[in-house]
C-alpha positions in Angstrom: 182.3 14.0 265.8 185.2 13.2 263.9 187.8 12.2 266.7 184.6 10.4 268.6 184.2 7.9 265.4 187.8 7.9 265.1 188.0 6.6 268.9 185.1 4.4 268.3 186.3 2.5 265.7 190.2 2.1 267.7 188.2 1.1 271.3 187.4 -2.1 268.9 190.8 -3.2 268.3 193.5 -1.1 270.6 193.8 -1.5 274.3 191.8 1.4 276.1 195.2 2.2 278.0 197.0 2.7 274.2 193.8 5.2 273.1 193.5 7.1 276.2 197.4 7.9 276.0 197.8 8.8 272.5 194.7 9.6 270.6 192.3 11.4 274.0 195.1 14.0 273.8 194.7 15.5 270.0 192.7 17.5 268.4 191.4 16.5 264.6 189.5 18.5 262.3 188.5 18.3 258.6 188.4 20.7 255.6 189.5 21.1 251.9 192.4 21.2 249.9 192.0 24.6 248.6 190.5 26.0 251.9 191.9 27.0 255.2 191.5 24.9 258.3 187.4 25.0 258.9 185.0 23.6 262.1 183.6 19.9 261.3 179.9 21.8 261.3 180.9 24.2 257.8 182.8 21.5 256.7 179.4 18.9 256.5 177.4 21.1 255.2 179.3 21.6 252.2 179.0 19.3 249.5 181.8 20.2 246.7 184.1 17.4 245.5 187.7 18.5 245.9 190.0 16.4 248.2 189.4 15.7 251.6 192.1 16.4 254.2 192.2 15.1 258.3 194.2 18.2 260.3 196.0 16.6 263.3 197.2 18.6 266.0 199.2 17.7 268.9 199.2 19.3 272.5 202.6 19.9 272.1 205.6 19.3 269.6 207.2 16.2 271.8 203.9 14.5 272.3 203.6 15.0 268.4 207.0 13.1 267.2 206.7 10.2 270.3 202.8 9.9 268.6 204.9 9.6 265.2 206.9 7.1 266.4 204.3 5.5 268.5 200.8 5.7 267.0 200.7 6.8 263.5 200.1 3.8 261.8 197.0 2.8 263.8 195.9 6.0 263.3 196.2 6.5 259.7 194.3 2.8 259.4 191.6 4.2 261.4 191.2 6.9 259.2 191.1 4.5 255.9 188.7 2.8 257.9 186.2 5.7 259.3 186.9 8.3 256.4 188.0 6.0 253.4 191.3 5.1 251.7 191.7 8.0 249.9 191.8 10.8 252.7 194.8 12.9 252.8 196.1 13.2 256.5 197.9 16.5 257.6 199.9 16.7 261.1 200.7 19.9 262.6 203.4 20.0 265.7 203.5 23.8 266.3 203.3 26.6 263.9 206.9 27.0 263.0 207.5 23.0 262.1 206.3 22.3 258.7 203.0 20.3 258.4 203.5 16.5 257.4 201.3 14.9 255.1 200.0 11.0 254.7 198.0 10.1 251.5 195.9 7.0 252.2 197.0 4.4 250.2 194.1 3.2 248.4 193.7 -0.3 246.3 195.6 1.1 242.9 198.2 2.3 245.4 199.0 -0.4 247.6 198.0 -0.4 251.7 201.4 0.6 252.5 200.9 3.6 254.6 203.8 3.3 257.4 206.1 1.1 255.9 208.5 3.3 254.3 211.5 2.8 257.0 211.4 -0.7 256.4 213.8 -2.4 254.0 215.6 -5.0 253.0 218.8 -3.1 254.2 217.6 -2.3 257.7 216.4 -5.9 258.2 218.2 -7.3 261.0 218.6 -11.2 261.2 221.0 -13.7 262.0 222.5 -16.8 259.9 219.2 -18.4 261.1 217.3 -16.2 259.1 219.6 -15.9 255.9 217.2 -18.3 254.1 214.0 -15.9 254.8 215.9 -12.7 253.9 217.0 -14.1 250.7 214.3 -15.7 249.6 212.2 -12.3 249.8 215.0 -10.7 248.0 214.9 -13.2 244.9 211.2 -12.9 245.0 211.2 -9.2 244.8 213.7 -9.2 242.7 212.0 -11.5 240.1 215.3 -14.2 240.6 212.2 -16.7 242.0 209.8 -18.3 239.6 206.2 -17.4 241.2 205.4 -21.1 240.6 208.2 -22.4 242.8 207.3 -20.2 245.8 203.7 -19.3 245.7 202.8 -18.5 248.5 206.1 -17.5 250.7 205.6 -17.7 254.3 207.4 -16.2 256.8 206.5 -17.4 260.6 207.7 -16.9 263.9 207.0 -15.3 267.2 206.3 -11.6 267.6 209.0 -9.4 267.2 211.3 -11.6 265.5 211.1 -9.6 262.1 207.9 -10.6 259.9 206.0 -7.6 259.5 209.8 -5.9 258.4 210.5 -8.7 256.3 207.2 -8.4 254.5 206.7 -5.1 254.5 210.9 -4.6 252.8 209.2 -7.3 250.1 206.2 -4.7 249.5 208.1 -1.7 249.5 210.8 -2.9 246.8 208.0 -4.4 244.7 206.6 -0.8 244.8 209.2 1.2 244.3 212.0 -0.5 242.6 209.5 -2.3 240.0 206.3 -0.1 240.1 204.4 -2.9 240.8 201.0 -2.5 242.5 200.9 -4.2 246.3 198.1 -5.1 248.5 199.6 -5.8 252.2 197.2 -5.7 254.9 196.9 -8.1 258.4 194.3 -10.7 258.7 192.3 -8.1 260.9 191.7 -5.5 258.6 190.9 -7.9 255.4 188.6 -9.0 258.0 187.1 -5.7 258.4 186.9 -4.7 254.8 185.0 -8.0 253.8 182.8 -7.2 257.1 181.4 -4.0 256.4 178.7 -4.8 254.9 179.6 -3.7 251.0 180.4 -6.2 248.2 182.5 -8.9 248.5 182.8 -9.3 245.1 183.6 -5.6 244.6 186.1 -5.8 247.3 187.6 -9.0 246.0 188.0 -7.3 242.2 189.6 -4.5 243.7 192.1 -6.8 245.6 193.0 -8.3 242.8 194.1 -5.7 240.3 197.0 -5.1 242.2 200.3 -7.1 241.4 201.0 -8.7 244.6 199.3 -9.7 247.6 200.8 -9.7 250.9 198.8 -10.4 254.7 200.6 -10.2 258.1 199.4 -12.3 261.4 197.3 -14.9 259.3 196.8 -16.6 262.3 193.7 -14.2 262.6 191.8 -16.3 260.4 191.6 -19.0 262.5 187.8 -19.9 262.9 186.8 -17.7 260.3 185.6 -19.7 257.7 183.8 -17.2 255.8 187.0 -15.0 255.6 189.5 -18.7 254.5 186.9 -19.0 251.7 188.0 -15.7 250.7 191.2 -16.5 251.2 191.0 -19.3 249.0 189.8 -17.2 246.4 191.7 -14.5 246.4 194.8 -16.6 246.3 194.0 -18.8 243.2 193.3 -15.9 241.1 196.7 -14.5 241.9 198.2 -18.1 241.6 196.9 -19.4 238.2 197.8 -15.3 237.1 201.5 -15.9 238.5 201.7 -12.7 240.4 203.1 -12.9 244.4 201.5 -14.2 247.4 202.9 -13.7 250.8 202.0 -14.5 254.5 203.4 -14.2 257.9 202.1 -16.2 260.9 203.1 -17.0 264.2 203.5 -20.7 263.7 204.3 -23.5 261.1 201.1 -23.3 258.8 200.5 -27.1 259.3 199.9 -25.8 263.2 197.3 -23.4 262.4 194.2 -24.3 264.5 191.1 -24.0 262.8 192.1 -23.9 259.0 189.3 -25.5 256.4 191.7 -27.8 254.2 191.6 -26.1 251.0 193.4 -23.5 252.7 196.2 -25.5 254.7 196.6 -27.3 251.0 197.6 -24.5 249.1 200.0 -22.8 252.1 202.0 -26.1 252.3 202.5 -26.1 248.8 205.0 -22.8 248.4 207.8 -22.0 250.4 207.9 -21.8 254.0 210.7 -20.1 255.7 211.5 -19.3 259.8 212.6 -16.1 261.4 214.4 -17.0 265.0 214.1 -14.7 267.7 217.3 -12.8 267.5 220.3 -13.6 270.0 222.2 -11.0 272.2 224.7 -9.9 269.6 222.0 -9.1 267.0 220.0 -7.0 269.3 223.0 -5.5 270.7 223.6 -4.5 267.0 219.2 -3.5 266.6 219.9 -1.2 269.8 223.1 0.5 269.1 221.5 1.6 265.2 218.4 2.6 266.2 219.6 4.7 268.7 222.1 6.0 265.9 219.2 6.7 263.7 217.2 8.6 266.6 220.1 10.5 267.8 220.3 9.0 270.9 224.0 8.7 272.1 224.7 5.4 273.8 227.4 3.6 275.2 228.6 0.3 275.1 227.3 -0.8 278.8 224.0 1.4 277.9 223.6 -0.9 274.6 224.3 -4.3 276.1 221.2 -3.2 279.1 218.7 -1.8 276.7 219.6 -5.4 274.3 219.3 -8.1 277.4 215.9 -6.8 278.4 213.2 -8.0 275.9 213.6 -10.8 272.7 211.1 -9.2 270.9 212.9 -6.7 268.3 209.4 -4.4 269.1 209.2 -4.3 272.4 212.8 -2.7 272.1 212.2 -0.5 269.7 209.6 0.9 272.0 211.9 1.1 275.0 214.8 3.3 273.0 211.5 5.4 272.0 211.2 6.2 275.6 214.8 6.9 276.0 214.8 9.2 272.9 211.6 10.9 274.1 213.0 11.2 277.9 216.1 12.4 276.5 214.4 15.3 274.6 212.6 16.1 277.0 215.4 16.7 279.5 217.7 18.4 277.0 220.5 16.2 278.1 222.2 12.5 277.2 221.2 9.6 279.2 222.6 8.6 282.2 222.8 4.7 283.2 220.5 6.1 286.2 218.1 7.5 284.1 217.9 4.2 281.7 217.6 2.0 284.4 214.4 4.0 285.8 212.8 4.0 282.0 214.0 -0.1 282.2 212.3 -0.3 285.2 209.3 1.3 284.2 208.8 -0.8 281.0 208.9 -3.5 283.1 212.2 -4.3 282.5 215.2 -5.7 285.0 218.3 -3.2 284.8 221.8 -5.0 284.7 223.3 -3.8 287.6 220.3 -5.4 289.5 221.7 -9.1 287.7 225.3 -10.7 288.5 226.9 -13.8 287.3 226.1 -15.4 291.2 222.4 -14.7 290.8 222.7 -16.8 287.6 224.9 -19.4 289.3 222.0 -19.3 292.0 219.3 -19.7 289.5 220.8 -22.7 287.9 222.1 -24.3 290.8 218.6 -24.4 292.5 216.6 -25.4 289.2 218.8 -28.1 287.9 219.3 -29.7 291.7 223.2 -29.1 291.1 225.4 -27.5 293.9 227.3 -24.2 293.3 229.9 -25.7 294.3 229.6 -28.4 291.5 228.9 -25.9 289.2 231.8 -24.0 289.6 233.9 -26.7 290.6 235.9 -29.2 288.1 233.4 -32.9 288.4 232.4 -33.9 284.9 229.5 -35.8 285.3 226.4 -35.6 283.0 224.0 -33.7 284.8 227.0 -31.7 286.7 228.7 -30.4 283.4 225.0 -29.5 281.7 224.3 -27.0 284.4 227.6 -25.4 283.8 228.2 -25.6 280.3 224.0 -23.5 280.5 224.9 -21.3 283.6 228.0 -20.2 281.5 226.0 -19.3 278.7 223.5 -17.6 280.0 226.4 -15.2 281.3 227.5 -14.9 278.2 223.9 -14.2 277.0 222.9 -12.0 279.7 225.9 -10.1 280.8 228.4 -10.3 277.3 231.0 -11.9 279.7 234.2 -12.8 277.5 235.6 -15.9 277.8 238.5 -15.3 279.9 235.8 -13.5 282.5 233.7 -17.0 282.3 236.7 -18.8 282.9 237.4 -16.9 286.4 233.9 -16.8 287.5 233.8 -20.6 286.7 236.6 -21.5 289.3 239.7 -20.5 287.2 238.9 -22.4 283.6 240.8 -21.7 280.4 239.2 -19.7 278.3 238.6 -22.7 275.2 236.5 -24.7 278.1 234.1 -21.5 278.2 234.1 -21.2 274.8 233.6 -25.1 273.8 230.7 -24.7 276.6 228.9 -21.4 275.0 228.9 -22.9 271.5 227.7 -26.7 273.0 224.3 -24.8 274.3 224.0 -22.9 271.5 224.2 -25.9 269.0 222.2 -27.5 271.4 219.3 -25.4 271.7 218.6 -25.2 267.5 218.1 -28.9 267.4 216.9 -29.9 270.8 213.3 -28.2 272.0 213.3 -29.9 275.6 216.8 -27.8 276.1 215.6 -24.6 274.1 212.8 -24.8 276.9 214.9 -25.2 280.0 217.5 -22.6 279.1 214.7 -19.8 278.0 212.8 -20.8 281.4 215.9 -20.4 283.2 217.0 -17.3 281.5 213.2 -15.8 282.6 213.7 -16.7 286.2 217.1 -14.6 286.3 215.3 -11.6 284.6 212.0 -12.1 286.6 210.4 -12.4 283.2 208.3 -15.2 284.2 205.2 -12.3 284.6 205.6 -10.2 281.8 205.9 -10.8 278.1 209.3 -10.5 276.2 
């Protein structure tokens, strides 16, 4: 009964696939503090009032650390949800490992079950991003007046660093200053005005808490009931000067659906961007992560695993798979074996791309020859495709500049420099170029069907 209102409750807002493949596989049962491990039958019928505690078992001890790394936190949110926020959650890989232990945050506590491994520290952002990073540091830090930045929000596409941003501001609020945090998405502030208990109770216990903080806001869209709330919620902790943070996908002036009391008061804190992160800074999110998992990787192994996705997630889930395969083999990683896991996650391996399928790629979508391209005419059109087929080399394949030089008919290595830079400086202020060189950069990848 348990694990079927457990299921229930994720059907409604996890893929099926994601369910069947991590949660159909365990086995959950329910008993005391004080007591052994007891059926869900002799556990109902008794009626005393000392803690409750979720037992998770795992079919075995690798599925248990991949579900760690894969499926904890929706899991421990589906148990606030089903069982209430203060269940005590108990995992169990085998009987030799020791039994891990999640305490459900609760109001007074903070919702800040799964956050702990983010930080400030561990964020990873480049120069565009310096402004965001900073500015949640001098918030949390208390270097920010509340009325100068009320609310701070953080947008930008999925797995460009939001929900790490916000979740490093929580977690130094919490610990460094003992401050009490609410951080929750859009969804589930959705689903805890929804359930048909008071909103007012709800709202009062929202705002005893020092700080409020919700992820994807762009969940709200159409929901007026919900904005109202919003509304509410965030004048209380305005006129009170205590923290109010969002992150959304988009500028909040390009929020569909948003009444205009809310739009008013977003626009009038501080809004900062997080970029997408280049090459070099997921080349540099690849090679720690893999540190931190103790997954041994080399240089040509980093550089494959960083080229295949933008999103900062959908990476970390791919070195999960290498970490698990890895385990699971009992031996390091072979460029064979990545490219099969890169291929299975959808993913184009390396030694599948060269510099002449990129050359072909431009040369065909830009209606410039290859022997323009690599040739030495300076028109317009002519030195645009080349300036973008040499960066996306550099982009895609790390290529030093001396190596552009040669592939590009023999130039000195300043001209492949001078042309790198051009596109990057390009690309931040131009959005009709950012377009054509990401559409481009797709079409060498075969990314055009699948999400990066």
């Amino acid at each position: 009964m348990l694990k079927q209102n457990l299921i229930s409750y994720l059907n409604q807002c996890q893929p099926a696939e994601f369910v069947r493949q991590w949660f159909e596989p365990i086995s959950i049962g329910k008993n005391r503090s004080n007591e052994s491990w007891q059926s869900e039958t002799r556990y109902e019928d008794d009626a005393s009032e000392q803690e409750e505690v979720i037992r998770v078992s795992f079919p075995h001890k690798l599925f248990g650390q991949c579900f760690m790394l894969h499926a904890r936190n929706h899991f421990e949110q589906a148990a606030n949800h089903c069982f209430g926020s203060q269940i005590k959650i108990e995992y169990v890989f085998d009987r030799l490992s020791p039994v891990q232990t999640y305490t459900g945050p609760g109001y007074k506590s903070g919702r800040l079950g799964g956050v702990n491994h983010f930080s400030f520290a561990s964020f990873i952002g480049s120069g565009d991003n310096q402004f965001a990073l900073e500015t949640a540091q001098g918030i949390a830090r208390g270097n920010i007046a509340a009325d100068i930045f009320n609310p701070f929000c953080v947008y930008g596409k999925t797995g460009c660093g939001k929900t790490h941003l916000l979740s490093a501001l929580a977690k130094e609020l919490k610990e460094q200053h003992n401050q009490m945090v609410f951080m929750s998405s859009a969804k589930e502030l959705a689903d805890l005005f929804g359930n048909g208990g008071s909103n007012y109770l709800t709202r009062q216990k929202i705002l005893a808490n020092q700080a409020f903080i919700l992820d994807d806001l762009q969940q709200i869209e159409n929901n007026i009931e919900l904005q109202d709330e919003l509304v509410i919620l965030f004048d209380h902790f305005y006129v009170q000067g205590k923290i109010v943070a969002f992150g959304i996908n988009c500028p909040p002036d390009r929020m569909d659906g948003i009444i205009f009391p809310l739009l008013n008061r977003l626009q009038r804190g501080v809004c900062a961007a997080l970029r997408q992160p280049d090459l070099e800074l997921r080349s540099v999110f690849v090679r720690n992560r893999a540190k931190n998992c103790g997954l041994p990787l080399n240089e040509k192994q980093v550089l494959n695993l960083a080229t295949q996705f933008t999103s900062l997630r959908r990476l970390e889930g791919l070195i999960n798979r290498a970490v698990a395969f890895s385990y699971a083999q009992g031996k390091k990683l072979s460029n064979r074996d990545l490219e099969k896991l890169i291929r299975d996650a959808g993913g184009v391996s390396l030694s599948e791309l060269t510099s002449q399928t990129i050359i072909d790629t431009c040369s065909e979508n830009l209606n410039v020859s290859i022997s323009d391209i690599i040739g030495s005419k300076r028109s317009k059109e002519v030195t645009q495709a080349r300036q973008i087929a040499m960066y996306l080399c550099r982009d895609l394949l790390g290529s030093s500049y001396p190596e552009l030089g040669n592939i590009f008919g023999g130039k000195d290595q300043s001209t492949a420099m001078y042309s790198v830079k051009k596109i990057e400086q390009i690309m931040r202020v131009d959005k009709d170029t950012h377009k054509l060189v990401t559409n481009l950069k797709s079409m060498c990848l075969g990314l055009e069907n699948r999400s990066q």
